[in-house]
Structure formats: structure tokens, C-alpha cells
N, C-alpha and C positions, 0 to 999 in steps of 0.2 A: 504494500500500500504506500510508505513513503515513496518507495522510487516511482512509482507511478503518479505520484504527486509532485515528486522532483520536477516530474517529465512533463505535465500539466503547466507548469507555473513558471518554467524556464523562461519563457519571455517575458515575465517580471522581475530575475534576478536581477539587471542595471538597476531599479528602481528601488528594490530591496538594500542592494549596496551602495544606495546613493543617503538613503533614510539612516542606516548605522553608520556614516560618516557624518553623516550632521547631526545624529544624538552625541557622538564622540568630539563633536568639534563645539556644539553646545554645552556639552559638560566641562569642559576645559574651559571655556570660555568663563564660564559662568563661577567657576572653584577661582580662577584668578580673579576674578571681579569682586569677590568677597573673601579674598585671602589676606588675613592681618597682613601679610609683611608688603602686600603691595599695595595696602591700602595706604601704611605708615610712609612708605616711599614717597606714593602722590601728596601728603601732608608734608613731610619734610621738605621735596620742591619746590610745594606753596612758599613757606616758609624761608627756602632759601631766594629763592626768585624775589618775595617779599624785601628780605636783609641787604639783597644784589641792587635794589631799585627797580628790578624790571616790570615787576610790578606794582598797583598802590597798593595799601593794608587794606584798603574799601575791598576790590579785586579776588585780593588773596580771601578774604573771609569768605566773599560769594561763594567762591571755590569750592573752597572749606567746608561752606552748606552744602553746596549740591553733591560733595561727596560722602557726607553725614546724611544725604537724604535718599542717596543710593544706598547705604545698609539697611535702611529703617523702611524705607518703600523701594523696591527694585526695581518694579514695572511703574511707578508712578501710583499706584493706584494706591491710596488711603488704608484701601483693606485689607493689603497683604502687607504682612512680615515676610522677612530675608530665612531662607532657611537655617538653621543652626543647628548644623553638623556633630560638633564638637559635645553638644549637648548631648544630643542623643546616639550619638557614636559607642557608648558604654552602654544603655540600656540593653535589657535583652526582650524582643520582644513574646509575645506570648504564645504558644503554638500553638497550631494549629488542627482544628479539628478533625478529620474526613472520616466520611463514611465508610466501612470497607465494600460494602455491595449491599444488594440483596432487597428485595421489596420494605416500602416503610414499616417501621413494627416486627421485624421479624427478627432484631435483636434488639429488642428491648429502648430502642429510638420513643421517639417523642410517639406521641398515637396509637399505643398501645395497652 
């Protein structure tokens, strides 16, 4: 059955490996965009750029905000928070249930 399905769906493969290159190129993207040390990077530029004159202190603050406002909303949107990783990188989560087979009730499942 899968290689028969291989064989089916062949003229989708460019399309398939076009989709796992850009969840791989969105995730990298997105792990730098909210990586403390490149976050501190772009802040310390500010900053140095600020001390150099290249930029005003007015300037530099904007900055400052919109990239304080890229952790705390990513997409802009009000309602989302950034995801955090780091937080939940230790938890473990809860496992998972399945059924092994078999019609409802006939081990002892819900309905019996």
C-alpha cells in the first residue's frame, strides 16, 4: 500500500519538498528572531550607534521599542504572546491515551 501510494502522489513530491524547506527555513528564522543573544546584539548596536552619534537617543529608543515589541507581540497582533521555549523545554508532557482496538465497551471504555 505505501509504495502504491508513493506511486500515486509522485507528482507532488517538488511540492512536498518545497513545504519542509520552508517549515525548516521558518523555524530558523523565527528561533533567531527571538534568541536572547541576538536580541542583546541588536540592543547593544542601538546603543553603540547611539554613543557613535549616528544616531539620536529619540531614534535609538524607537528602536528599542519596536524590538521590545517584537518579543511581547510577534505578529503584531495584541493577542498573541512570543512563544517560550525555554519555559517549557523541561516540562514533560502528559501521555497519551489510545485505544488498542476493538468495538466501544468491549474493554471496559466509556459506554459500558
Amino acid at each position: 500500500m505505501d509504495i502504491l501510494w508513493g506511486l500515486l502522489t509522485l507528482p507532488y513530491a517538488p511540492v512536498r519538498g518545497v513545504t519542509a524547506v520552508v517549515k525548516v527555513i521558518a523555524g530558523e528564522a523565527e528561533s533567531r528572531q527571538y534568541n536572547p543573544v541576538n536580541v542583546r546584539r541588536e540592543l547593544e548596536e542601538l546603543d553603540r550607534a547611539a554613543a557613535a552619534g549616528e544616531i539620536t537617543p529619540q531614534a535609538r529608543d524607537l528602536a528599542q521599542q519596536r524590538v521590545l515589541e517584537r518579543l511581547t507581540t510577534p505578529t503584531g497582533d495584541p493577542g498573541r504572546t512570543p512563544p517560550r521555549r525555554a519555559a517549557t523545554a523541561g516540562r514533560r508532557r502528559s501521555p497519551v491515551r489510545r485505544r488498542t482496538g476493538g468495538r466501544r465497551g468491549e474493554h471496559g471504555g466509556r459506554g459500558s
